[in-house]
NUKE-951049 format. One record per residue: x, y, z of N, C-alpha, C, O in turn; residue in one letter. Coordinates in nm, 2 decimals, padded with zeros to 4 digits. Example, Ala and Ser with C-alpha at 12.3 -4.5 7.8 and 13.67 -1.06 7.14 Angstrom:
<recs>
    n_c1    n_c2    n_c3   ca_c1   ca_c2   ca_c3    c_c1    c_c2    c_c3    o_c1    o_c2    o_c3  res
   01.32  -00.57   00.78   01.23  -00.45   00.78   01.32  -00.33   00.78   01.42  -00.33   00.85    a
   01.28  -00.22   00.71   01.37  -00.11   00.71   01.29   00.00   00.79   01.34   00.11   00.80    s
</recs>
This chain:
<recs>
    n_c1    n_c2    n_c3   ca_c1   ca_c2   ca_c3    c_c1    c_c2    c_c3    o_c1    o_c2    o_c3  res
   00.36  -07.30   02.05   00.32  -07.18   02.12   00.38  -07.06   02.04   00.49  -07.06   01.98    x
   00.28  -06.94   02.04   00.31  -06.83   01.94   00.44  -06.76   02.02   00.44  -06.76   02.14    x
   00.54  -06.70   01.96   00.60  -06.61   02.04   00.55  -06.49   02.05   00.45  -06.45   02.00    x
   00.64  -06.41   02.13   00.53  -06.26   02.15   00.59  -06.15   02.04   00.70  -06.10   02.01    x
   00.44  -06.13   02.01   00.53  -06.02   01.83   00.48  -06.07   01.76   00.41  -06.00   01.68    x
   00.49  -06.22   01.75   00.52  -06.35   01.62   00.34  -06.30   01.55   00.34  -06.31   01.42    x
   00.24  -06.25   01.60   00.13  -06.24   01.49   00.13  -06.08   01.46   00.10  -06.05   01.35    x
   00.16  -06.01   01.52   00.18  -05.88   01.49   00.27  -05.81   01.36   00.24  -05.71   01.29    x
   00.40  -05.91   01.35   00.48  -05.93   01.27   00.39  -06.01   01.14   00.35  -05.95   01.04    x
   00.37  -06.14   01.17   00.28  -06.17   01.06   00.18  -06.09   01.01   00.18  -06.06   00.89    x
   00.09  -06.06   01.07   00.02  -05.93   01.00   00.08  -05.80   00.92   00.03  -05.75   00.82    x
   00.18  -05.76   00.98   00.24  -05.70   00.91   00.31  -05.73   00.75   00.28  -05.66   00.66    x
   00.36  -05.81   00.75   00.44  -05.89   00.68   00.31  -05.96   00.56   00.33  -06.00   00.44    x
   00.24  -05.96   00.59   00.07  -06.05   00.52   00.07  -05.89   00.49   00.14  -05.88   00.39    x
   00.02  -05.74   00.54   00.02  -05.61   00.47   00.08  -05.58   00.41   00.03  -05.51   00.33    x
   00.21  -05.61   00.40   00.32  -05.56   00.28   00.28  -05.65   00.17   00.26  -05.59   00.06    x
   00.28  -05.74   00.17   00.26  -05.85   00.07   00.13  -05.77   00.01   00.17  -05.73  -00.10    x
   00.05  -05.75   00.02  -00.11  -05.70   00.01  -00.05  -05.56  -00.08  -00.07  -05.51  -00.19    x
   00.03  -05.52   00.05   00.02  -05.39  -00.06   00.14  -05.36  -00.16   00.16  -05.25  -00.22    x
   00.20  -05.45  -00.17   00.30  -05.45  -00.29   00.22  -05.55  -00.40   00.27  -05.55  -00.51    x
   00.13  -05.62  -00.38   00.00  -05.66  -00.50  -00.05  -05.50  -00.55  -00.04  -05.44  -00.66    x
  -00.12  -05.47  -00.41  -00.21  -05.36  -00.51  -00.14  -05.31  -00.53  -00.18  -05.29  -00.65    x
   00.00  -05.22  -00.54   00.05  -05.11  -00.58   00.08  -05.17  -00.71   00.09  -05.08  -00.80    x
   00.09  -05.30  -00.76   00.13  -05.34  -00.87   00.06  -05.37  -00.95   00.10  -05.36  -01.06    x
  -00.08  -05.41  -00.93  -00.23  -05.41  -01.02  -00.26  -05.30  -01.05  -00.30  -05.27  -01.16    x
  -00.23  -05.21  -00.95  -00.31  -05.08  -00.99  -00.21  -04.97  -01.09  -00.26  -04.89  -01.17    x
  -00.07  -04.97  -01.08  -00.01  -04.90  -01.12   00.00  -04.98  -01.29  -00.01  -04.91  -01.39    x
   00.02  -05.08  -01.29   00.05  -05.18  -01.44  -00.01  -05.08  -01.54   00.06  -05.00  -01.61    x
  -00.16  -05.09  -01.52  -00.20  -05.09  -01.64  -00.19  -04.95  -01.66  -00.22  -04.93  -01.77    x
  -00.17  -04.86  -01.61  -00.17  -04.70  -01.62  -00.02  -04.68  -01.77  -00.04  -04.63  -01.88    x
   00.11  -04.73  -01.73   00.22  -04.74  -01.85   00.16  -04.72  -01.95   00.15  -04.61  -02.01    x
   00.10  -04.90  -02.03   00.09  -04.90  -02.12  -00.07  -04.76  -02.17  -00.10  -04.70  -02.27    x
  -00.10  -04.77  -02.09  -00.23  -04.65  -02.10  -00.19  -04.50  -02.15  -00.24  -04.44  -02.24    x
  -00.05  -04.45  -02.05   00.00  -04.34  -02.12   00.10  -04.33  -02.21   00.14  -04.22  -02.26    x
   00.14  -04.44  -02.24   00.20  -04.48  -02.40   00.13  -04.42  -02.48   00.16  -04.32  -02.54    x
   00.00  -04.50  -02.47  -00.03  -04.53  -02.61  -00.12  -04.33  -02.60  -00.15  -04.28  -02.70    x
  -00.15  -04.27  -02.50  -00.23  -04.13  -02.52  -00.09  -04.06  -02.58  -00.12  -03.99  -02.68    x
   00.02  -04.06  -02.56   00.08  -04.00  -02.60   00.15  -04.04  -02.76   00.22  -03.97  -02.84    x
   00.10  -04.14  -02.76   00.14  -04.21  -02.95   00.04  -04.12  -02.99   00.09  -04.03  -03.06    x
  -00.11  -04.11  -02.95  -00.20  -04.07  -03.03  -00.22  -03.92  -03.04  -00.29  -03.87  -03.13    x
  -00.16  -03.83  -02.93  -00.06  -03.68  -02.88  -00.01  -03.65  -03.06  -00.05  -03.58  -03.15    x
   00.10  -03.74  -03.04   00.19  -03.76  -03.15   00.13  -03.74  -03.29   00.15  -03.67  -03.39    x
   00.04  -03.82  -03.25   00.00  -03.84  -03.47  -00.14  -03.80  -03.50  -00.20  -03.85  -03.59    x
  -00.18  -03.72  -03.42  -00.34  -03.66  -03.40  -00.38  -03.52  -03.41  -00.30  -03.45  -03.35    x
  -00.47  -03.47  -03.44  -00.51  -03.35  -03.52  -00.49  -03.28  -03.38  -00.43  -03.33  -03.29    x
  -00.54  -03.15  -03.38  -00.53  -03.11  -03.23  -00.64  -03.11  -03.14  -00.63  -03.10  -03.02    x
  -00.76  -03.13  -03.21  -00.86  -03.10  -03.11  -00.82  -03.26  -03.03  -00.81  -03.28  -02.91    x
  -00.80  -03.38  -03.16  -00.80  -03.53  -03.09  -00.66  -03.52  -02.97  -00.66  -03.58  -02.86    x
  -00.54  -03.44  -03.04  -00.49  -03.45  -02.93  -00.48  -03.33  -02.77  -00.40  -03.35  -02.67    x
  -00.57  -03.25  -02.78  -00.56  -03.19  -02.67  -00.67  -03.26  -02.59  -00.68  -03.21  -02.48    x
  -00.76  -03.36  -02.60  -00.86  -03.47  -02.57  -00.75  -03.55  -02.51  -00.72  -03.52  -02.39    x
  -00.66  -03.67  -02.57  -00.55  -03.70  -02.55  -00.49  -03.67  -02.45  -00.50  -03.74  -02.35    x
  -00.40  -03.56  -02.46  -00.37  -03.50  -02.33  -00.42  -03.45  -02.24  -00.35  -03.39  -02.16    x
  -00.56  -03.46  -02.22  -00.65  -03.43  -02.12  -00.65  -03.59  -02.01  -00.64  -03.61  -01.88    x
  -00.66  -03.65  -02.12  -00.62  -03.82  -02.08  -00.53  -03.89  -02.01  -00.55  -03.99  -01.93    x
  -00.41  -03.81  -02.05  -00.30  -03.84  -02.05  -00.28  -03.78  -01.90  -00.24  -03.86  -01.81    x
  -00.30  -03.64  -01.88  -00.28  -03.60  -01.74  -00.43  -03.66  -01.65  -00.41  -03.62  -01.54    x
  -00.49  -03.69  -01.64  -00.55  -03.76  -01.56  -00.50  -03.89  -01.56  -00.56  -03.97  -01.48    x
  -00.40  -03.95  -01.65  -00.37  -04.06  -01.62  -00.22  -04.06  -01.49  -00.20  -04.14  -01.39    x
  -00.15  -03.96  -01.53  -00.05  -03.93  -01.43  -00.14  -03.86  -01.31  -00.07  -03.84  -01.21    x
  -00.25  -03.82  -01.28  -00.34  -03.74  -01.18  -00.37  -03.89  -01.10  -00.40  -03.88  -00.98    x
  -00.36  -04.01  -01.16  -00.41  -04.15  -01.11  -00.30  -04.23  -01.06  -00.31  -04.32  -00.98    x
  -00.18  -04.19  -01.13  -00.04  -04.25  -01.04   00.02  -04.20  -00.89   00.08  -04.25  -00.80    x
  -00.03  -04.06  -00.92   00.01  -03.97  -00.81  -00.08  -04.04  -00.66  -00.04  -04.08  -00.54    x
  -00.22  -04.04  -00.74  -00.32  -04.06  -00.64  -00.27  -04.16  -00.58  -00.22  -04.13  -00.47    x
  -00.25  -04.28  -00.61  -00.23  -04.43  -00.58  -00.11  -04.44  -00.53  -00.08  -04.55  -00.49    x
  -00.02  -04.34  -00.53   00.13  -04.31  -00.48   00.12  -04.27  -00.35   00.20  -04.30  -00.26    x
   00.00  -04.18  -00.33  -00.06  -04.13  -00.22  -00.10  -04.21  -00.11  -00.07  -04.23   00.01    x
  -00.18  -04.26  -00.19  -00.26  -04.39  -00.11  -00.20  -04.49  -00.05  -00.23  -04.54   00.06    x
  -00.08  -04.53  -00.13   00.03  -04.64  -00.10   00.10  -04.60   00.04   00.11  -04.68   00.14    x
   00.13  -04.45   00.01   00.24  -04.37   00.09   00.18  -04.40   00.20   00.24  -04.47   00.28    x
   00.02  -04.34   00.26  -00.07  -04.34   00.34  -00.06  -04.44   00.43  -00.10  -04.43   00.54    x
   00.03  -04.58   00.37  -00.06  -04.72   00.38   00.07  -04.80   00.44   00.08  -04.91   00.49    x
   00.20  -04.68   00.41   00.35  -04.73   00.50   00.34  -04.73   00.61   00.28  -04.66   00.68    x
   00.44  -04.85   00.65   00.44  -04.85   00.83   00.48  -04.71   00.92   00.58  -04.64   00.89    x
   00.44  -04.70   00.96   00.54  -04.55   01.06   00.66  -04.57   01.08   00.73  -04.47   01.12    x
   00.71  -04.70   01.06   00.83  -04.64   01.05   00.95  -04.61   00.93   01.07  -04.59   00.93    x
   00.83  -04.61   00.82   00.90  -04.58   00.72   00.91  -04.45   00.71   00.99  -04.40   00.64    x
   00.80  -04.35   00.80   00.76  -04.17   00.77   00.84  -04.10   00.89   00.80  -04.02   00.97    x
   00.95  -04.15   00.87   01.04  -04.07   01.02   01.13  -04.01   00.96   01.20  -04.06   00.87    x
   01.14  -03.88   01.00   01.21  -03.75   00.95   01.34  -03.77   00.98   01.40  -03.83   01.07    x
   01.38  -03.71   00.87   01.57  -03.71   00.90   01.65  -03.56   00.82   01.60  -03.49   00.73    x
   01.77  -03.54   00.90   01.83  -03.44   00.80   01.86  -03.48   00.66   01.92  -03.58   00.64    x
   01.84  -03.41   00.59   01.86  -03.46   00.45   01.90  -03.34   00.37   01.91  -03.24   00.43    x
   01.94  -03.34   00.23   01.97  -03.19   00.16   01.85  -03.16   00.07   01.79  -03.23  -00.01    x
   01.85  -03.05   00.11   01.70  -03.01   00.02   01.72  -03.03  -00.18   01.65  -03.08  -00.26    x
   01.87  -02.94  -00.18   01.88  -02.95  -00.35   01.88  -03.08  -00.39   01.85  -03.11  -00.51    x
   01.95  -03.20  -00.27   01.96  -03.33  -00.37   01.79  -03.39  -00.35   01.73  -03.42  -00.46    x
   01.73  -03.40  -00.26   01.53  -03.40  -00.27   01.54  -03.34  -00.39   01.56  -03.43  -00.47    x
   01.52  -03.21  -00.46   01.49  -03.11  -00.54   01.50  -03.18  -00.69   01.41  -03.19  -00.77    x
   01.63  -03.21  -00.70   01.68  -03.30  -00.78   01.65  -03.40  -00.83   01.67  -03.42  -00.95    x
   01.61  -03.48  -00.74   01.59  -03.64  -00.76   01.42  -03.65  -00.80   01.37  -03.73  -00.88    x
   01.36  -03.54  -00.72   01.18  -03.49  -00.71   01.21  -03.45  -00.90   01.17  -03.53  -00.99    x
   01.29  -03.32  -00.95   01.30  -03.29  -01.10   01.30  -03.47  -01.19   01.22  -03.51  -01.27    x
   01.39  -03.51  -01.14   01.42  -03.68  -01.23   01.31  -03.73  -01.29   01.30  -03.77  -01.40    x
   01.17  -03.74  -01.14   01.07  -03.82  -01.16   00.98  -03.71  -01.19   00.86  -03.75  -01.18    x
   00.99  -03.62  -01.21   00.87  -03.54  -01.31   00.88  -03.57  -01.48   00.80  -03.61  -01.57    x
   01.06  -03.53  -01.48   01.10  -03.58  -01.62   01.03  -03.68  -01.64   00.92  -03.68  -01.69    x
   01.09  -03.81  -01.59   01.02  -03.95  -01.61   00.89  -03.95  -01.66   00.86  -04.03  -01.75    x
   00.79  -03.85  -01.60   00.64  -03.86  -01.60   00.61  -03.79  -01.76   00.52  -03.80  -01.84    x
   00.71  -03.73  -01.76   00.69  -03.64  -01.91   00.71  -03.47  -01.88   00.65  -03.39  -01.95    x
   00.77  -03.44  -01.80   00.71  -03.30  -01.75   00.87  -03.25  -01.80   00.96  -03.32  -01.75    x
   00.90  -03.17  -01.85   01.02  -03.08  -01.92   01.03  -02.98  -01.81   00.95  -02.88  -01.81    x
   01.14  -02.99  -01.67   01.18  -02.94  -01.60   01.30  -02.93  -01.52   01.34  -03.04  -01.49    x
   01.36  -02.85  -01.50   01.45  -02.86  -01.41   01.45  -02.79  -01.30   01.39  -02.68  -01.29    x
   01.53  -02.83  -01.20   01.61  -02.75  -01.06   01.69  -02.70  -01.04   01.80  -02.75  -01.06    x
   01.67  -02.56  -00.99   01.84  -02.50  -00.94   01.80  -02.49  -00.81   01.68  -02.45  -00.81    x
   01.87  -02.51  -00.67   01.87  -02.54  -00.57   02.04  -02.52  -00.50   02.15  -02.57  -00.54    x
   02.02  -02.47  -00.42   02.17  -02.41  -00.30   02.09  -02.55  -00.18   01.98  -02.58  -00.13    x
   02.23  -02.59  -00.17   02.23  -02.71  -00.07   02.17  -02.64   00.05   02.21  -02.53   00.09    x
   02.10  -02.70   00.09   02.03  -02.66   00.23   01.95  -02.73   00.32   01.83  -02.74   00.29    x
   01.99  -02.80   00.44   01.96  -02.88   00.52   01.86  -02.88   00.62   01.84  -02.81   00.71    x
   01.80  -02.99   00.57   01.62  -02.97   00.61   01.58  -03.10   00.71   01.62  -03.20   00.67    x
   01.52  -03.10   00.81   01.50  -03.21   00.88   01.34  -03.24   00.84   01.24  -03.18   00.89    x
   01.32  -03.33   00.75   01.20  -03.38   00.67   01.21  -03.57   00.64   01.31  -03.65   00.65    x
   01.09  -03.60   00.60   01.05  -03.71   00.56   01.12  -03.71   00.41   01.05  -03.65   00.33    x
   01.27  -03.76   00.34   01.32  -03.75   00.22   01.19  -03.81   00.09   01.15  -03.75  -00.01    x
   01.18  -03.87   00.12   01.07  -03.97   00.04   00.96  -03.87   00.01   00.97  -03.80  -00.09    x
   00.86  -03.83   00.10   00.77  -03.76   00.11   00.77  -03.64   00.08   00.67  -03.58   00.04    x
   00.91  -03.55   00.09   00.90  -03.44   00.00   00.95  -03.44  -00.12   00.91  -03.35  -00.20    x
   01.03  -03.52  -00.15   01.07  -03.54  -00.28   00.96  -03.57  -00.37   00.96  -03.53  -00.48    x
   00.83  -03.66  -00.32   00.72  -03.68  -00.39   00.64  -03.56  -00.41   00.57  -03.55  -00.51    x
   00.65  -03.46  -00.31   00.58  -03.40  -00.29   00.65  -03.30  -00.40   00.57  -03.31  -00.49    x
   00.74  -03.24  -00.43   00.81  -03.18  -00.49   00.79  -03.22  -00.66   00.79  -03.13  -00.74    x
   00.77  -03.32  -00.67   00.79  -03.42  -00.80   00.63  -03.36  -00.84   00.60  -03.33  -00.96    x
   00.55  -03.35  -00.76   00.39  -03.38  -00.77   00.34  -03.23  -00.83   00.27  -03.23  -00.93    x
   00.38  -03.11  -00.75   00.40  -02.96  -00.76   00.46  -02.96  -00.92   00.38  -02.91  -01.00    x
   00.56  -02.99  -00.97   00.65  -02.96  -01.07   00.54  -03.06  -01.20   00.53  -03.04  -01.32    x
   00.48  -03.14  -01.13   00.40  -03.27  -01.25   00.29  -03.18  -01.27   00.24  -03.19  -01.38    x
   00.25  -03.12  -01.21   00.09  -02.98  -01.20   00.18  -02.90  -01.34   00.14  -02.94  -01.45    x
   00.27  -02.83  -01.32   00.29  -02.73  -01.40   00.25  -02.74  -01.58   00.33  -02.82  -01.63    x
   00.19  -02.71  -01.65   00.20  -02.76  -01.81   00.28  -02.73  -01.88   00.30  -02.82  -01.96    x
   00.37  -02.59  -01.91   00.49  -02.60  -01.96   00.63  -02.63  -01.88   00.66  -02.65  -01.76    x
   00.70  -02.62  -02.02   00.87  -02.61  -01.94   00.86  -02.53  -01.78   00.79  -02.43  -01.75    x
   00.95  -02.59  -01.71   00.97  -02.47  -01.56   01.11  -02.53  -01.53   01.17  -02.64  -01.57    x
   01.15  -02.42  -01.45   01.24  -02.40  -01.36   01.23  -02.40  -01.24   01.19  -02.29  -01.18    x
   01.24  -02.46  -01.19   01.21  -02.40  -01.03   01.35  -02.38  -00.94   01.44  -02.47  -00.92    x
   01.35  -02.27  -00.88   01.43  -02.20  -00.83   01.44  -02.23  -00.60   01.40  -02.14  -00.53    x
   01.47  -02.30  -00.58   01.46  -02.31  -00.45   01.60  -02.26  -00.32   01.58  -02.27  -00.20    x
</recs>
Protein backbone atom coordinates (compact mmCIF):
# COMPACT_ATOMS: atom_id res chain seq x y z
CA UNK A 1 0.00 0.00 0.00
CA UNK A 2 1.21 3.51 -1.16
CA UNK A 3 1.80 5.88 1.77
CA UNK A 4 0.22 9.27 1.70
CA UNK A 5 2.74 11.79 -0.13
CA UNK A 6 4.64 8.55 -1.29
CA UNK A 7 3.55 9.49 -5.30
CA UNK A 8 3.67 13.12 -4.98
CA UNK A 9 7.10 12.84 -3.63
CA UNK A 10 7.95 10.49 -6.41
CA UNK A 11 6.88 12.72 -8.91
CA UNK A 12 8.72 15.22 -7.64
CA UNK A 13 11.87 13.54 -7.21
CA UNK A 14 11.28 11.76 -11.14
CA UNK A 15 11.09 16.07 -11.93
CA UNK A 16 14.34 16.89 -10.43
CA UNK A 17 15.96 14.03 -12.05
CA UNK A 18 14.38 15.30 -15.44
CA UNK A 19 15.45 18.51 -14.79
CA UNK A 20 18.95 18.18 -13.76
CA UNK A 21 19.24 15.95 -17.29
CA UNK A 22 17.96 18.90 -19.24
CA UNK A 23 19.80 21.56 -17.47
CA UNK A 24 22.84 19.45 -18.33
CA UNK A 25 22.14 18.53 -22.13
CA UNK A 26 21.30 21.77 -22.80
CA UNK A 27 23.88 23.76 -20.99
CA UNK A 28 27.04 21.12 -22.14
CA UNK A 29 27.31 22.00 -25.34
CA UNK A 30 27.09 25.85 -25.08
CA UNK A 31 31.09 25.85 -23.07
CA UNK A 32 32.80 24.25 -25.60
CA UNK A 33 30.72 26.58 -28.25
CA UNK A 34 31.91 29.78 -26.49
CA UNK A 35 35.51 28.61 -26.28
CA UNK A 36 36.05 28.12 -29.36
CA UNK A 37 33.95 31.94 -30.69
CA UNK A 38 36.16 33.42 -28.52
CA UNK A 39 39.63 31.52 -29.84
CA UNK A 40 38.34 32.72 -33.19
CA UNK A 41 37.57 36.61 -31.36
CA UNK A 42 41.29 36.12 -30.64
CA UNK A 43 42.95 35.35 -33.96
CA UNK A 44 40.46 36.83 -36.50
CA UNK A 45 40.29 39.92 -38.67
CA UNK A 46 37.64 42.21 -37.30
CA UNK A 47 34.86 42.00 -39.44
CA UNK A 48 35.26 37.81 -38.73
CA UNK A 49 35.56 38.71 -35.25
CA UNK A 50 32.81 41.12 -34.52
CA UNK A 51 30.55 38.14 -36.42
CA UNK A 52 32.19 35.99 -33.59
CA UNK A 53 31.20 38.06 -30.95
CA UNK A 54 27.91 38.44 -32.22
CA UNK A 55 27.91 34.61 -31.65
CA UNK A 56 29.44 34.56 -28.79
CA UNK A 57 26.78 36.88 -26.96
CA UNK A 58 23.93 35.02 -28.21
CA UNK A 59 25.58 32.13 -26.99
CA UNK A 60 25.60 33.60 -23.27
CA UNK A 61 21.85 35.25 -24.49
CA UNK A 62 21.13 31.06 -24.52
CA UNK A 63 22.63 30.21 -21.06
CA UNK A 64 20.76 33.00 -19.36
CA UNK A 65 17.57 31.77 -21.26
CA UNK A 66 17.88 28.14 -20.03
CA UNK A 67 18.84 29.52 -16.48
CA UNK A 68 15.54 31.10 -16.79
CA UNK A 69 13.66 28.31 -17.78
CA UNK A 70 15.39 26.07 -15.22
CA UNK A 71 14.75 28.73 -12.48
CA UNK A 72 10.94 28.74 -13.70
CA UNK A 73 10.87 24.93 -13.37
CA UNK A 74 12.11 25.06 -9.29
CA UNK A 75 9.97 23.78 -6.65
CA UNK A 76 8.28 26.76 -4.69
CA UNK A 77 10.02 26.01 -2.29
CA UNK A 78 13.17 26.85 -3.47
CA UNK A 79 11.69 30.84 -4.48
CA UNK A 80 11.08 31.85 -0.85
CA UNK A 81 12.31 35.18 0.17
CA UNK A 82 14.72 35.82 2.90
CA UNK A 83 16.70 38.67 4.42
CA UNK A 84 19.85 38.71 2.84
CA UNK A 85 22.70 41.58 2.11
CA UNK A 86 22.30 43.27 -1.05
CA UNK A 87 26.33 44.04 -1.51
CA UNK A 88 27.18 40.34 -0.87
CA UNK A 89 24.09 39.37 -3.85
CA UNK A 90 25.95 42.29 -5.79
CA UNK A 91 29.12 40.60 -5.42
CA UNK A 92 28.65 37.21 -5.92
CA UNK A 93 25.94 38.46 -9.16
CA UNK A 94 29.68 40.61 -10.38
CA UNK A 95 31.73 36.90 -9.92
CA UNK A 96 29.39 35.19 -12.44
CA UNK A 97 29.31 37.97 -15.01
CA UNK A 98 33.21 37.86 -14.79
CA UNK A 99 32.88 34.09 -15.28
CA UNK A 100 30.77 34.75 -18.45
CA UNK A 101 33.45 37.13 -19.82
CA UNK A 102 32.00 40.48 -18.85
CA UNK A 103 34.99 42.93 -17.24
CA UNK A 104 33.02 44.27 -14.12
CA UNK A 105 32.84 45.10 -10.93
CA UNK A 106 30.69 46.22 -7.68
CA UNK A 107 30.77 48.82 -5.15
CA UNK A 108 27.85 48.29 -2.86
CA UNK A 109 27.19 49.60 1.05
CA UNK A 110 25.70 46.54 2.88
CA UNK A 111 22.10 46.79 2.80
CA UNK A 112 19.45 44.47 3.82
CA UNK A 113 16.91 43.36 1.53
CA UNK A 114 14.14 40.78 2.08
CA UNK A 115 14.36 38.99 -1.59
CA UNK A 116 14.73 35.61 -3.33
CA UNK A 117 19.03 35.52 -2.85
CA UNK A 118 19.38 33.23 -5.97
CA UNK A 119 17.02 35.16 -8.06
CA UNK A 120 18.41 38.50 -7.68
CA UNK A 121 21.77 37.67 -7.81
CA UNK A 122 20.87 36.08 -11.25
CA UNK A 123 19.13 38.76 -11.93
CA UNK A 124 21.85 41.17 -11.18
CA UNK A 125 24.54 38.89 -12.92
CA UNK A 126 22.09 39.11 -16.22
CA UNK A 127 21.83 43.29 -16.19
CA UNK A 128 25.71 43.52 -15.76
CA UNK A 129 26.12 40.36 -18.72
CA UNK A 130 23.78 43.02 -21.15
CA UNK A 131 26.42 45.72 -20.60
CA UNK A 132 29.45 45.50 -23.58
CA UNK A 133 32.09 47.37 -22.01
CA UNK A 134 33.95 47.48 -18.73
CA UNK A 135 31.22 48.75 -15.86
CA UNK A 136 31.00 49.59 -12.56
CA UNK A 137 28.10 49.43 -10.99
CA UNK A 138 27.47 51.48 -8.17
CA UNK A 139 24.48 50.29 -5.80
Amino acid sequence: MNRPGGEVRQRADTSGALLSLLAHDLREPLGPIELALSMIIEASSPDTAEIAGYAEANCRRMQRLIDAVLWAMRPPGALEREPADLAQIASAAAEIARVLGTACSVVAESCDVDVVPAAMRDAIASLLDCIPDRVTAVL
